[in-house]
N, C-alpha and C positions, 0 to 999 in steps of 0.2 A: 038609445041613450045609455043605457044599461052597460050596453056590448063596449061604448066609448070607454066610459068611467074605465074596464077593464081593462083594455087596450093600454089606455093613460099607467095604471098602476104596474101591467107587465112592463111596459118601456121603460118605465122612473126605476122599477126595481134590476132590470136591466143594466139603467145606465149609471147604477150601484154595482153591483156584482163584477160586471166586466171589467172597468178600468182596476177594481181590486186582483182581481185573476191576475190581469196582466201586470200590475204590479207586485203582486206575489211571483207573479214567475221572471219577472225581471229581477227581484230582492234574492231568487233561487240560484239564478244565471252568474246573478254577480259573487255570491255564498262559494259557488262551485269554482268560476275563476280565481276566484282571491285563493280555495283551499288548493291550487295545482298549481298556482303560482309557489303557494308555501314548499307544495313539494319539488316542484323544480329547482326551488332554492336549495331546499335541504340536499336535494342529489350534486348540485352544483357544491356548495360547501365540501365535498372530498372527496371535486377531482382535482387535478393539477397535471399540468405535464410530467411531473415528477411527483410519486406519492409515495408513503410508507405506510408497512404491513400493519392493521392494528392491532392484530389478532392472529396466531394460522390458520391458515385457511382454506378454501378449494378452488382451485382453478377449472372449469368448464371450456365444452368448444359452443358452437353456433346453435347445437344441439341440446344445449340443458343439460347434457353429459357430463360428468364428472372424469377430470384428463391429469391432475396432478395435486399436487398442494403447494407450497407457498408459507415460510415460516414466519411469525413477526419480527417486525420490524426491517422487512427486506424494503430497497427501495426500488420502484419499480418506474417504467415509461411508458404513460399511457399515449396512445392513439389520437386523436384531436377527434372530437365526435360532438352533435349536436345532440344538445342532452334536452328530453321532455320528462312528460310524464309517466310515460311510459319506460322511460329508461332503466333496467334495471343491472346490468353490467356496465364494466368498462374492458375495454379490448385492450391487450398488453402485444404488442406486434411482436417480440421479441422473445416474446413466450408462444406466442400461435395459441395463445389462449386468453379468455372472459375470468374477469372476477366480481364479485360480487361491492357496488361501489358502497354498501356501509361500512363492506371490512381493509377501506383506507381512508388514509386521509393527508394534505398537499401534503410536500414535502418540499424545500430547499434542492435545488439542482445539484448534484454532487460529480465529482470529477473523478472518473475512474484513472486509475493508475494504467499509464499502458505503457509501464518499462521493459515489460515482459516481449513487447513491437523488436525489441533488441536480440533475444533470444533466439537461436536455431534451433529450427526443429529437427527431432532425432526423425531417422525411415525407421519410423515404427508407427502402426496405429492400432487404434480399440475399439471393439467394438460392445456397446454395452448390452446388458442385459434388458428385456422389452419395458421395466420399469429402472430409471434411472435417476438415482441420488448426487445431486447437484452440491459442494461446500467449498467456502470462502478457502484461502491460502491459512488461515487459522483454526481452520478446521471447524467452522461453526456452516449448518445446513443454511442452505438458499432455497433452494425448491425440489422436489420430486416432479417429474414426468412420463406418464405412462404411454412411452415408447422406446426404441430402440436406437440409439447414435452410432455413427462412426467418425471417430477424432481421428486427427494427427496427434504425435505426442508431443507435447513441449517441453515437458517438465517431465520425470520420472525419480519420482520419491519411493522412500522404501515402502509404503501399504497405500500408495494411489499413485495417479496419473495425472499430470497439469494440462489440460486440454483450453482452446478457446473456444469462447460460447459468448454470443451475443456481445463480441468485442468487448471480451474482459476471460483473464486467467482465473478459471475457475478446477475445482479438480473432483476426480471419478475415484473414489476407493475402490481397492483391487475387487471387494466382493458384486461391485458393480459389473464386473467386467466380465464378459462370457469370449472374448478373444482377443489375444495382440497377433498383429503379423506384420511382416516385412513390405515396407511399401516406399517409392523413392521420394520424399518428399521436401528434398532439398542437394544441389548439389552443391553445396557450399562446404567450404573445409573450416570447421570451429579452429580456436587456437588448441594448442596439447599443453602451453604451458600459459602461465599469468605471472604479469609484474607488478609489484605493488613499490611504488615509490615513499619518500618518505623525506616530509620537510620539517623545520625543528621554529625558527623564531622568524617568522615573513612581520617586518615593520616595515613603516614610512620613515625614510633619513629625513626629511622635511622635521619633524618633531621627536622622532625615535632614534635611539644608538644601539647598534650591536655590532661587535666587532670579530665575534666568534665564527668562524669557518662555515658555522652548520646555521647562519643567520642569512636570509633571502630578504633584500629590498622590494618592495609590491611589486615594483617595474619586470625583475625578473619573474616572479611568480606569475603576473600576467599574462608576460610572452608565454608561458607554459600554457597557460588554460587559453589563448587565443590560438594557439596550434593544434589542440587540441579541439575545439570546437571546428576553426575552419576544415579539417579531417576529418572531421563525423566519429572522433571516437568517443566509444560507450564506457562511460565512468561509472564501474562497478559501486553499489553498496557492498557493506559488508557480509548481509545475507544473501547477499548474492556471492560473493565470492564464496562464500563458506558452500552454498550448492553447487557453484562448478567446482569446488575441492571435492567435493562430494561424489563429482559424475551426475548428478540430476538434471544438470544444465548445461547447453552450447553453447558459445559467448565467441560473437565476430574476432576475426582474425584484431582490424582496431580494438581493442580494448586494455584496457587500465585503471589501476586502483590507485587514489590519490590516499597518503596516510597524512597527519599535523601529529607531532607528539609536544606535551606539556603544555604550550597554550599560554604560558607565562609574558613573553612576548609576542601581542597576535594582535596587529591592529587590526580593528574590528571592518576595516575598508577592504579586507581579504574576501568578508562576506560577500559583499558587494560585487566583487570579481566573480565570485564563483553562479553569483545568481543572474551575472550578466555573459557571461560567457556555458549558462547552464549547465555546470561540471559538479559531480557530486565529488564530498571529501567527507574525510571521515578524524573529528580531532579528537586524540587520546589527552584525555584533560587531567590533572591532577587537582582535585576538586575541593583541597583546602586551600589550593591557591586562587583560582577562580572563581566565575559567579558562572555557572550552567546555564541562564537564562540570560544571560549576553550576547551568550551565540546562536540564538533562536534564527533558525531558515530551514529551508526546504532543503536546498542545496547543501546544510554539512550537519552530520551526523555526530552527537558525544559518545565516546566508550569511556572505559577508565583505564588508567594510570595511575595507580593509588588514589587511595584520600591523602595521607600525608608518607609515604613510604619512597618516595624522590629525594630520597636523602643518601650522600656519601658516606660510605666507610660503617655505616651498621652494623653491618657484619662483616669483619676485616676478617681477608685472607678469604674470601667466597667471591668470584666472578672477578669482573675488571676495575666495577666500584664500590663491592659489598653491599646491594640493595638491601633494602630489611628485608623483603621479602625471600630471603636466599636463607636467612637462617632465628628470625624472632620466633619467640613462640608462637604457636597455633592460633591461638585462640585472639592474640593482636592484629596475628596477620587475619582473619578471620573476621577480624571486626574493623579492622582498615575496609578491606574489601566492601562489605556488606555496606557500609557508610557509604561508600563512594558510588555502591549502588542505586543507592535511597537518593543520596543526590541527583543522578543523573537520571533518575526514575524510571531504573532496571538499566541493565548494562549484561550483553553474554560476550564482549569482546573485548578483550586487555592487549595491552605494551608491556614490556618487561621494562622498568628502570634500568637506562643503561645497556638495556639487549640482554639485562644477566639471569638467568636460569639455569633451575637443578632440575633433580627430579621432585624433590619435598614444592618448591615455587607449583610447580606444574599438577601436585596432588591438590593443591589446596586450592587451583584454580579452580579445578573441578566439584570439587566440595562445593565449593560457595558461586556453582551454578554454570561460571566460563564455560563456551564451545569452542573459540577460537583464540589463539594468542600471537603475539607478533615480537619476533627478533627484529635482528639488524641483515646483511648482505649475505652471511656465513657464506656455505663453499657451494650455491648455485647461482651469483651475481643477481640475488635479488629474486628470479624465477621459484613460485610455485607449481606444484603439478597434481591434476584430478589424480582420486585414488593411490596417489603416493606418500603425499607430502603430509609429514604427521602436522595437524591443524594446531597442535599449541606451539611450532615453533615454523611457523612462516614465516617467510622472507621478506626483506625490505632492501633499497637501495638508496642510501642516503643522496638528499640534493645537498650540493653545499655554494657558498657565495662564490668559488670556481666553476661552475659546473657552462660548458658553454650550450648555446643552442643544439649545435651539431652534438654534443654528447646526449641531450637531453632529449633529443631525436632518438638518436640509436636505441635507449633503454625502452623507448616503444616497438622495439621488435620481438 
């Protein structure tokens, strides 16, 4: 009877104990899902197909190895990857390398420029040194890589190299570099010279009047940019034209520079054209008369044209219509400029008022920053030419309300 009693109190404390275990270790089970959940989340929180740098940081291979670095705020494209708990990189395909996923976080998808797709490659290539320093076209680092490349060249600046990398123009400073050599990698003949055209007041006759010679109805301007798009030519910017004056760059036999000078009469439906027929222009605006933020697009670019220095007979007996800039004092002209800067929120490319220039116009360009400056037809019919042609008096070839197709044709040769 004794041995029952015992039996009875082993069981009862038993059938105490057990379901407590087992629900201690189920309240454990759940403790430990819930905390892997938390951090699946947290790893998920920054990836993204697109992420940015937060910090610099190190790139690794497969191996825990350390293979490069990675500066902040680069943005990068990760890999699609099923993330756990265990997950402690994300793979960047495009680097052949791991980073570590606290040191990003998503980013917005961003749209690489590939105007560069336009550019000839020179028969040269590089070969880099076994650790290789990777930077943006502004000269700001993207990543280090601890191995060796060999580029085509694209670009050829005076202290680097514009090579492609991960389908985007990126560039190699020459200390990167431990070899160029001769290699065919194009037989394409670039142009030897560039035309830059040049139109003055494109309106709508519907609601607009101009009767001046040098005034384009949209219709004609149209016809231009729809010939030029169905012919696949490439519409220089202006920094780019300034690198094939330069010799840094090879630019298709198609190719052309659209100029606007003044802006004074520009119905704003020109934009329109240009972003439907995807033609880059480039309009020299006189910035006391306009608003700069009128002619927001992708497709056309503001330089200056004075702030207010579009003025006749300033300086009588200087040039064709005495621009002030031909002979004001310094320090006016100096501060026209700078204004017209500020306006246009920096400007390194000017129009000459009128096409008129000395050599004082041409000092003070430079002072107050100018690389490049723009005449009128003078004595090469519009043609500039790499490594010749001095950059503050390039050429233009005026369109005017005569101008037929067939001529506007030609001036594309």
């Amino acid at each position: 009877m004794k041995n029952v009693k015992y039996i009875i109190i082993v069981v009862a404390i038993l059938l105490v104990i057990i379901p407590l275990s087992i629900l201690k270790g189920l309240e454990y089970k759940k403790e430990k899902i819930k905390e892997e959940a938390n951090i699946v989340n947290e790893i998920k929180s920054h990836y993204g197909k697109y992420v940015k740098v937060d910090e610099n940081a190190i790139l690794y291979n497969k191996n825990d190895e350390e293979v490069g670095k990675v500066t902040k705020d680069v943005i990068l494209k990760l890999d699609e990857i099923n993330i756990d708990v265990n997950t402690k990189y994300f793979y960047i395909p495009e680097l052949e390398s791991y980073i570590k996923y606290e040191n990003v976080s998503p980013s917005e998808e961003y749209k690489k420029d590939d105007r560069f797709k336009n550019y000839i490659y020179f028969n040269n290539n590089i070969k880099t040194n076994d650790v290789t320093n990777f930077y943006d076209k502004y000269g700001n680092h993207l990543y280090t890589l601890n191995k060796s490349f060999d580029f085509k060249v694209l670009v050829k600046d005076t202290d680097r190299y514009g090579v492609v990398f991960n389908d985007e123009l990126v560039y190699i400073k020459n200390d990167d570099v431990k070899e160029i050599y001769e290699n065919i990698n194009t037989d394409e003949n670039g142009r030897t010279s560039i035309k830059t055209l040049l139109y003055h007041f494109l309106y709508n006759p519907a609601v607009q009047s101009c009767n001046e010679i040098i005034c384009q109805p949209l219709s004609q301007f149209e016809s231009h940019l729809k010939y030029l798009r169905e012919n696949d030519y490439f519409t220089l910017k202006l920094d780019e034209l300034e690198m094939y004056l330069d010799g840094k760059i090879q630019i298709p036999q198609k190719s052309i520079v659209l100029t606007i000078d003044d802006g004074t009469i520009f119905n704003l439906d020109a934009i329109g054209l240009l972003e439907k027929y995807e033609c880059n222009a480039t309009l020299f605006a006189i910035t006391r008369w306009v608003n700069p933020a009128e002619f927001d697009s992708p497709y056309l670019d503001l330089e200056s044209h004075t702030d207010n220095m579009h003025n006749q007979y300033e300086c009588k007996g200087y040039g064709s219509q005495g621009g002030g800039i031909l002979c004001l004092p310094e320090d006016k002209v100096l501060n026209d400029l700078k204004t017209s800067q500020e306006k246009l929120g920096g400007s390194k490319y000017f129009a000459y008022p009128f096409f008129d220039y000395n050599d004082r116009a041409i000092s003070l360009l430079k002072k107050a920053g100018f690389t490049m400056a723009f005449i009128g037809q003078a004595d090469t019919d519009g043609y500039s030419f790499p490594n010749k042609t001095d950059k503050f008096k390039v050429r233009r070839t005026t369109m005017f309300s005569s101008t037929t197709m067939d001529e506007f044709i030609s001036y594309l040769k």
